[in-house]
C-alpha positions in Angstrom: 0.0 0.0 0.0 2.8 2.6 1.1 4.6 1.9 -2.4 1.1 2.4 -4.7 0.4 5.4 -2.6 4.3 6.5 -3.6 4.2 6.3 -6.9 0.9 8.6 -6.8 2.7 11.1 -5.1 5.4 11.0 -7.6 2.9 11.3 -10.5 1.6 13.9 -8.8 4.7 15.5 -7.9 5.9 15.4 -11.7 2.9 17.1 -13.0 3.4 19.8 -10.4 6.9 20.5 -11.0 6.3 20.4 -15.1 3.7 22.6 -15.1 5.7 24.8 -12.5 9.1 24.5 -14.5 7.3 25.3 -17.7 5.6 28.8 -16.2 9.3 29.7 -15.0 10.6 29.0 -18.8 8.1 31.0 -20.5 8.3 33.8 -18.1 11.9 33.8 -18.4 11.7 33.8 -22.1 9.2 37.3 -21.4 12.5 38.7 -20.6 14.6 37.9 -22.6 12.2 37.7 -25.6 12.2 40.8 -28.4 9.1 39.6 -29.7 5.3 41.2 -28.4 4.3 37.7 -27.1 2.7 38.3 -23.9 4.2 35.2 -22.3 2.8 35.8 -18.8 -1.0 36.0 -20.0 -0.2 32.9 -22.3 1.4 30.8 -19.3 -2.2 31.2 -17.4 -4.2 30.3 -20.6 -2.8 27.0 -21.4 -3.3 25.7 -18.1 -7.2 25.2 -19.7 -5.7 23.4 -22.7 -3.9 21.1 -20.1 -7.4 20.1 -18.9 -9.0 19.5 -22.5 -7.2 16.7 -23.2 -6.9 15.1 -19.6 -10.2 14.4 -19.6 -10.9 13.5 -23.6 -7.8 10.9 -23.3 -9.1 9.5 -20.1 -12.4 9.1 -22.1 -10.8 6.6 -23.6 -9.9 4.7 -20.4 -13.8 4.9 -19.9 -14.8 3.1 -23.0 -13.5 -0.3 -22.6 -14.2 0.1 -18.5 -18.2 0.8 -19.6 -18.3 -1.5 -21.8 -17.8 -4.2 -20.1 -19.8 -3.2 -16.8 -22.7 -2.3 -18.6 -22.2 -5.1 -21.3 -22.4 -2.3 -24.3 -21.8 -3.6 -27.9 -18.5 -2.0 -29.5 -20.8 0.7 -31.7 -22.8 1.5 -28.3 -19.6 1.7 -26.2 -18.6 4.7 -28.6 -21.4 7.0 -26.9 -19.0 8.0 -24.7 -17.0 9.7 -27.0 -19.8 10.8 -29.0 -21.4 12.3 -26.1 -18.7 14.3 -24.9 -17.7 15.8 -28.5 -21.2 16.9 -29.9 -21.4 18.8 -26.9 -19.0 21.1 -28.7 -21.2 20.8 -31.4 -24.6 21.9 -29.0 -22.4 24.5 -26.9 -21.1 26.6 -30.4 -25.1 26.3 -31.6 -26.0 27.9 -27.6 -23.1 30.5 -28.0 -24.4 31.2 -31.6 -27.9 31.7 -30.6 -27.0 33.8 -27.4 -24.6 35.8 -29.8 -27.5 36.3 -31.9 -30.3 37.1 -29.5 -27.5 39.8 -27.4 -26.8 40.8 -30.8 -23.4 40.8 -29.7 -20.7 38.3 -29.7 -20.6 36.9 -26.2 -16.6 36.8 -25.9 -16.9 40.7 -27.2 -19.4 41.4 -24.3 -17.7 39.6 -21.2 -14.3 39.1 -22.0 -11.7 36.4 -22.8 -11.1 35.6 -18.9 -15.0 35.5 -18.0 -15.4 33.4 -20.7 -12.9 30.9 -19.9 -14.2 31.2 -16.1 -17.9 30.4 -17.1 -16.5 27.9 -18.9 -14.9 25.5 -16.2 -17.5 26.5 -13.9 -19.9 24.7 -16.8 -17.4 21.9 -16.9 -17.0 21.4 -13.2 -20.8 21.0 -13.1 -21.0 18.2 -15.1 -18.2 16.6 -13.4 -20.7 16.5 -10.4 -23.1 14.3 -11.8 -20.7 11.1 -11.8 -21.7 10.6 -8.3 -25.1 9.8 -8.3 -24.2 7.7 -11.6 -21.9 6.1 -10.2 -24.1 4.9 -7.5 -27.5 4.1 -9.4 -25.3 2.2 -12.0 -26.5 4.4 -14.7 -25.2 4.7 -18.3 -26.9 7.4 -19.8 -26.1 9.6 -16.5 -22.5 9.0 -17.0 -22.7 9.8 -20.0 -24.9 12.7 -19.7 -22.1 14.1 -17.1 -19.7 13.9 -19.8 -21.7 15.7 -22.0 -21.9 18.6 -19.7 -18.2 18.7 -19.2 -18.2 19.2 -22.9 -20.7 21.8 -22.9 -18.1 23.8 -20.5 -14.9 23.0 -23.0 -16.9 24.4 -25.7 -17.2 27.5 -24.3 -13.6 27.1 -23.4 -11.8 26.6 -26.9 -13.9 29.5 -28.3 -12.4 31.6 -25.8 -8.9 30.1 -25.7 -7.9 29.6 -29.6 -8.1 32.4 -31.2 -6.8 34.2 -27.7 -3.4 32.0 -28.4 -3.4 33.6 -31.2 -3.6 37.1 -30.5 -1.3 37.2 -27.7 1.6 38.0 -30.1 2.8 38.6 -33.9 0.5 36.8 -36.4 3.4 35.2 -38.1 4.0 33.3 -35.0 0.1 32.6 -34.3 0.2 29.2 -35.5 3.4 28.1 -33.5 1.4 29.4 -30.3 -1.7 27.5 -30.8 0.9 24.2 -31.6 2.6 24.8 -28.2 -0.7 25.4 -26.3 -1.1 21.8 -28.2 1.5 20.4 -26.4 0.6 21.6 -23.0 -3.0 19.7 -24.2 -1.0 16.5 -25.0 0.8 16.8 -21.3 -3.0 16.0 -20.2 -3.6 13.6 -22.6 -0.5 11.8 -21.5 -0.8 11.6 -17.9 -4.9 11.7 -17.9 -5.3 7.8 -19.0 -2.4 6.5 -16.2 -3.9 8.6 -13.6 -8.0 7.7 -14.3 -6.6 4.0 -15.3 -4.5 4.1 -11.4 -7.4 5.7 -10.2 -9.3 3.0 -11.1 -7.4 -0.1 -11.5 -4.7 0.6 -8.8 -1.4 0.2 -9.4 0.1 -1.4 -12.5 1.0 -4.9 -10.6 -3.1 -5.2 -9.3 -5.4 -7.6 -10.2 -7.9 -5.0 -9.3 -11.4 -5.3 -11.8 -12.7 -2.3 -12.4 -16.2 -0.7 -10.6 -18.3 2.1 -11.7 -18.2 3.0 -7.9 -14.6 3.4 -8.7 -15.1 5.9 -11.6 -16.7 8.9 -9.2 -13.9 9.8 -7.3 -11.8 10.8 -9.9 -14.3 12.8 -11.5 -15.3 14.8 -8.7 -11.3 15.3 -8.2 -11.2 16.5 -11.1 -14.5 19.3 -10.6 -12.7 20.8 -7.6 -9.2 21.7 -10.0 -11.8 23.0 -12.5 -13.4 25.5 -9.5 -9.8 26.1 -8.3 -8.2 27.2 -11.7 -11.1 29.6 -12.6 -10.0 31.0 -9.3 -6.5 31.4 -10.4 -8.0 32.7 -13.9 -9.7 35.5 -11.6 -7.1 37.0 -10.4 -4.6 36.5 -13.3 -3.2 39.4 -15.7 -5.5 37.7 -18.6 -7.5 41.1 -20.3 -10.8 41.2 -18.4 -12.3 43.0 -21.8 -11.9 41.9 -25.3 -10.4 44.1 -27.7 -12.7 43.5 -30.5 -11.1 43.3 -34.2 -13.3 45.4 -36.3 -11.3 45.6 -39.1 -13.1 44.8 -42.4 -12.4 42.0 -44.9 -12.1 42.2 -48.6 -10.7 40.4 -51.4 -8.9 41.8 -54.1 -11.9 42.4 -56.3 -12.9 46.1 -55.5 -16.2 46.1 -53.7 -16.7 42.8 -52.4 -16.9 43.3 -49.2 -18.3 39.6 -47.1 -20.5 40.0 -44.8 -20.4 36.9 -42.6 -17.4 33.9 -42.0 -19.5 31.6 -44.4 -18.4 34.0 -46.9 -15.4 32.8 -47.0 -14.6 29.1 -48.5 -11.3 28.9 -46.7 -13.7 28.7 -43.3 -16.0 26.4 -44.7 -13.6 23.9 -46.1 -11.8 24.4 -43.2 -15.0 23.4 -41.0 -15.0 20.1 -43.0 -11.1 19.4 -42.5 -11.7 20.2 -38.4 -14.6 17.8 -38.2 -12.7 14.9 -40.1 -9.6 15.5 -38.2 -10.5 15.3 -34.6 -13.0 12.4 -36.1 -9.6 10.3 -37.2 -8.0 11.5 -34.2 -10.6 10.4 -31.5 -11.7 7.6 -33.3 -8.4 5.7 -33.9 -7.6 6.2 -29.7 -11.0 5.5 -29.0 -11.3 1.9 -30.6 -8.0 1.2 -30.2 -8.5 -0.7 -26.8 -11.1 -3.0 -28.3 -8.7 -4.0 -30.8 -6.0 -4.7 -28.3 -8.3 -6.8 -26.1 -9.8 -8.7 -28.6 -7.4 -9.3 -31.8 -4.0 -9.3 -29.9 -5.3 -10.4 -26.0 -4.4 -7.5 -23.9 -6.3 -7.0 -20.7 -8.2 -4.1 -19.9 -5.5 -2.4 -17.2 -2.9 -2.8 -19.6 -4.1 -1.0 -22.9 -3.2 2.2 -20.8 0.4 2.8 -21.6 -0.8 2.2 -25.3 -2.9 5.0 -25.6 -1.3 7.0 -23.4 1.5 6.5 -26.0 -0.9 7.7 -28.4 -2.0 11.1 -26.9 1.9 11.2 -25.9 2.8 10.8 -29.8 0.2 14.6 -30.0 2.5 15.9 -27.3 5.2 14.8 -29.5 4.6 16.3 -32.5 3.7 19.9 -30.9 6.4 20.1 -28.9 8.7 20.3 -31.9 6.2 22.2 -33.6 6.3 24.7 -31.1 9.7 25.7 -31.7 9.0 28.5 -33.9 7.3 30.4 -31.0 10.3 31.2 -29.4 12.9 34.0 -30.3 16.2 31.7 -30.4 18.7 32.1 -33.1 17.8 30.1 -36.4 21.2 27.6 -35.3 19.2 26.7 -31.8 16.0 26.1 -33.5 17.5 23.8 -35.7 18.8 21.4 -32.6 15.1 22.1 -30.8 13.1 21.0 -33.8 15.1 17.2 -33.3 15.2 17.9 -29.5 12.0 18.8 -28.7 10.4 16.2 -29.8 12.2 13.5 -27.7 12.4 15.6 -24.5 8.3 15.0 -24.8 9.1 11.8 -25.3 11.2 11.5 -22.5 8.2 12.9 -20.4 6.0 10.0 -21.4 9.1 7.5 -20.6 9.3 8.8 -17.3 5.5 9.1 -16.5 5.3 5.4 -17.3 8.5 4.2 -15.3 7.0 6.4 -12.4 3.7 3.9 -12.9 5.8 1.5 -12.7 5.4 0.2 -16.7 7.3 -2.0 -18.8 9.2 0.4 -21.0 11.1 -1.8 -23.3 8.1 -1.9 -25.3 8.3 1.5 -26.2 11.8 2.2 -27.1 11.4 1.3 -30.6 9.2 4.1 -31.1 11.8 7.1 -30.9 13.0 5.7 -34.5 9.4 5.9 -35.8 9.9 9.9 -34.3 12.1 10.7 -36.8 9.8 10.0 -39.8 7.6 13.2 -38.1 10.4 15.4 -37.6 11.4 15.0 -41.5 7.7 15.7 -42.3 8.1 18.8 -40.4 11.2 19.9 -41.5 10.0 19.7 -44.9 6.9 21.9 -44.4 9.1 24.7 -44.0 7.0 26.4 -41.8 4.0 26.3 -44.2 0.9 25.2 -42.7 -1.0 23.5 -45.6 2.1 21.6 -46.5 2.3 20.3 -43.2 -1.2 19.3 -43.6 -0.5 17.9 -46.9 2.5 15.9 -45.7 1.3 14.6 -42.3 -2.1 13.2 -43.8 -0.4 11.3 -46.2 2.0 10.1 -43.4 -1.5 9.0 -41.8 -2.8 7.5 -44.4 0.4 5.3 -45.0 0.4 4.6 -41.0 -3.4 3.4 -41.2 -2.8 1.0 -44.5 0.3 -0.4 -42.3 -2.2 -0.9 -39.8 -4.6 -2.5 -41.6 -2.3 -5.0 -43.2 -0.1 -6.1 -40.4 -0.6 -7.6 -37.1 0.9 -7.5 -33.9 2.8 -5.0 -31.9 3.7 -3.7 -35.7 -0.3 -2.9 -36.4 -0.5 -1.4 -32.4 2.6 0.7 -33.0 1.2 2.2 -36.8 -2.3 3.2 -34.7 -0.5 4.6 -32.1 1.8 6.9 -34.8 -1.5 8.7 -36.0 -1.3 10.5 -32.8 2.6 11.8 -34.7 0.9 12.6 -37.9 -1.9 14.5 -36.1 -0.1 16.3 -33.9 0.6 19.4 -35.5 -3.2 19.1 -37.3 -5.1 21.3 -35.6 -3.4 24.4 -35.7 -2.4 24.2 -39.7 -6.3 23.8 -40.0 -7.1 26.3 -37.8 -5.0 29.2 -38.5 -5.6 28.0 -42.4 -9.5 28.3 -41.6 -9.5 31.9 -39.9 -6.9 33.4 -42.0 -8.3 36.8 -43.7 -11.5 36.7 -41.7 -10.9 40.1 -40.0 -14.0 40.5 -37.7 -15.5 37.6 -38.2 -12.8 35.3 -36.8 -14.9 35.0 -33.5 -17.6 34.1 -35.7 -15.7 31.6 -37.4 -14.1 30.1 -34.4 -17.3 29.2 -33.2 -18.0 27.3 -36.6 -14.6 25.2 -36.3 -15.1 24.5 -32.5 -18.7 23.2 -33.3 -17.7 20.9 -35.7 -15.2 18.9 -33.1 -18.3 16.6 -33.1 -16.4 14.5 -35.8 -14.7 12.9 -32.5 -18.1 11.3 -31.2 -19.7 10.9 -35.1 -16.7 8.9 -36.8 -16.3 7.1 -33.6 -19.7 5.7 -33.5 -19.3 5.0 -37.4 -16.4 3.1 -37.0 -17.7 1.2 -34.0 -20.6 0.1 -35.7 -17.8 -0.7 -39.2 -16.5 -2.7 -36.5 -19.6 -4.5 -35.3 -20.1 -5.3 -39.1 -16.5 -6.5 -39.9 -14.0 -6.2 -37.7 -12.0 -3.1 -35.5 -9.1 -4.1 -37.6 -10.5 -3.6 -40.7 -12.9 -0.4 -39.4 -9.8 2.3 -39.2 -10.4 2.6 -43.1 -12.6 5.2 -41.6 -9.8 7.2 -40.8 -7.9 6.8 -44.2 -10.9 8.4 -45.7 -10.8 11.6 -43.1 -7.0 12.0 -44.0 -8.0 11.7 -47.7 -10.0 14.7 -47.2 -7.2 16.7 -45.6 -4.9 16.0 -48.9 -7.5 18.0 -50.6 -8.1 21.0 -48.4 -4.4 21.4 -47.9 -4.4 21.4 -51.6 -6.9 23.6 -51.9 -6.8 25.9 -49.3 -3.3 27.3 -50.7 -4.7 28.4 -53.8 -8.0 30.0 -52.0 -5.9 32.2 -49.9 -3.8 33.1 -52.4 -6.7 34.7 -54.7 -7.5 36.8 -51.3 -3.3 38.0 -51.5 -2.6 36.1 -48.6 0.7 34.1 -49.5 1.6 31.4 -47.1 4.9 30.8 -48.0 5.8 34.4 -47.5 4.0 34.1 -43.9 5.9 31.0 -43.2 9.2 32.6 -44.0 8.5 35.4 -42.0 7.9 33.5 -39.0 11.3 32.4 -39.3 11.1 29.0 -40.7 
């Protein structure tokens, strides 16, 4: 008992001393920095992103542990991720509507800070309702808790991306969002070995796994929410928006657009986000099924695996963070290979600390080194990331398919590389030019994060049809998409005399 209780207070302690050692960098950087980033205001926002994807990795931790107690088929098992990613989808319509009835864009009216603080106040709620689940045994409340979570994170990412963003030069925009990204991944990482010790015990137990034993964690979690709105209070984040009124217009005189759907960039874009956190979620969330069943794996020890996954995210943004930091072009150069295995490192230690086998995982720094070419090769340029990456995804996902094994479970878990850097290219592609719609539009990408919860349930039910190894053709069909739009998107912008190349060299790629 004295060593399990240990190694909690050594995960704990790690998190802690990350998060505290990362706030000392980036305020360091502040002063030394030439650039207007306001790295103070940016150190108190990520903490949010850290919590995003703590609790949609654990999710995954959920799936197979509901599954089972609640004897769900694989396709019904999904709900829990499709619950908790439409809610993005119902909270953007709310925001939308509220924006609408106000007149005003809520964010405009109360502020980035408020916003965020509603937010986790929204999210904490919902965190509430797993203990009266967990003792009546029910599904749909569990779920329905989830949902609410959600609900509070939707508010949260309107607020927070474009805010990462804005809190310095344009050119580097992109690069902030990526290592606000990696700061997610941190959560992803860790969330699945906490909920999974939380829940299974330590790595050496036997322990089967309760619903009674999903509410503590949960309600845990609600408190940090209520504490870090708190912190958000009475941190140097602006209290009042400064609202972007500029206006928009395209090179042909006197078309001026009217509204972010306007603009195809957005709406393409809106496609690419929904199909991209679709393959993202999905391949995680069906991946223990396919661990359990085709290769034998027991419940309590999928968890390094896809914390692997959510680690190879963390991966991928941590070297594609590098740009948002004045260092001299030689330095960025050793970061961008760096980087990437420090995170790596993280998710090494996190796991020893858990007291997991790690020779497993070794093998995987080689398959790193595929992702750092594909970034060095982007040059900086969003869409070719995008273009690069997918098809590095789609290769990954035919590997997959067509092997077996720890080869098939390590070309899954290397999705989480090639979508790493994802988000932001899509996003900053998506917004780009909008002016004073980019609220607007941010609302329209956040809403479609419902891919998640939508191609999970479709490839669940694939699965149910045929089989979970044959089902992650679902994703090769989301990445096929992305080959277009970052195809597309280039020449789009371009006609509206935005140039990404020229941004991309500017940022100092």
């Amino acid at each position: 008992m004295y060593k399990t209780n240990n190694n909690l207070f050594n995960l704990k302690f790690l998190v802690t001393f990350y998060l505290f050692t990362f706030n000392t960098a980036i305020n360091k950087n502040d002063f030394m920095s030439t650039q207007k980033t306001n790295w103070s205001q940016f150190g108190t926002l990520i903490t949010v992103f850290f919590f995003w994807g703590f609790v949609a990795a654990s999710n995954d931790i959920l799936i197979p542990v509901f599954k089972k107690a609640f004897d769900l088929s694989q396709t019904q098992s999904q709900l829990v991720s499709f619950a908790f990613y439409v809610a993005y989808t119902v909270g953007s319509i709310i925001y939308m509507l509220i924006s609408k009835s106000i007149k005003q864009d809520i964010t405009n009216k109360i502020g980035y800070k408020n916003g965020l603080i509603v937010g986790l106040i929204i999210s904490a709620l919902g965190t509430l309702l797993f203990y009266p689940a967990a003792n009546m045994g029910s599904f749909g409340l569990m779920i329905s808790g989830l949902f609410i979570v959600g609900l509070g994170f939707s508010l949260q990412q309107i607020v927070a991306n474009p805010l990462a963003i804005e809190l310095g030069p344009p050119a580097t925009g992109s690069q902030r969002l990526t290592l606000a990204g990696g700061i997610n991944n941190f959560g992803t990482t860790i969330g699945p070995l906490i909920v999974a010790f939380a829940i299974f015990g330590s790595a050496e137990s036997n322990t089967e796994a309760s619903i009674e034993s999903v509410k503590t964690p949960y309600l845990i979690l609600g408190a940090v929410f209520i504490l870090v709105a708190i912190m958000l209070k009475f941190s140097s984040l602006p209290a009042v928006t400064a609202v972007n009124t500029e206006d928009t217009e395209d090179k042909q005189p006197g078309h001026h657009r009217s509204s972010a759907f306007k603009y195809p960039q957005l709406v393409l874009g809106m496609i690419a986000i929904f199909l991209y956190v679709g393959v993202e979620v999905a391949t995680a969330a069906n991946l223990p099924a396919y661990m359990e069943k085709d290769l034998g794996f027991h419940t309590k020890d999928v968890a390094p695996y896809i914390s692997l996954y959510w680690a190879s995210l963390m991966i991928g943004r941590w070297g594609g963070a590098v740009e948002a930091f004045d260092v001299n072009a030689g330095a960025k150069k050793i970061l961008r290979f760096l980087a990437p295995y420090l995170a790596f490192g993280v998710f090494l230690i996190v796991n020893a600390i858990a007291r997991h086998d790690l020779a497993p995982f070794y093998i995987y720094g080689a398959i790193i080194l595929i992702m750092i070419a594909g970034d060095i090769a982007s040059k900086g340029n969003p869409a070719k990331m995008l273009l690069i990456y997918s098809i590095l995804g789609i290769t990954a996902l035919i590997i997959g398919m067509t092997t077996t094994g720890m080869v098939s479970v390590y070309s899954f878990t290397s999705v989480g590389l090639f979508c790493s850097t994802l988000w932001p290219c899509i996003f900053a592609l998506a917004i780009n030019g909008l002016g004073k719609h980019t609220n607007q539009g941010s609302g329209y990408l956040i809403m479609m994060i419902m891919g998640g919860g939508v191609m999970s349930v479709a490839q669940g039910a694939l699965a149910d049809a045929t089989s979970i190894h044959a089902s992650y053709v679902i994703g090769v069909a989301c990445f096929s998409y992305l080959v277009f739009y970052a195809l597309r998107v280039s020449s789009i912008l371009k006609s509206q005399g935005i140039d990404l190349d020229k941004i991309a060299k500017g940022s100092g790629h």
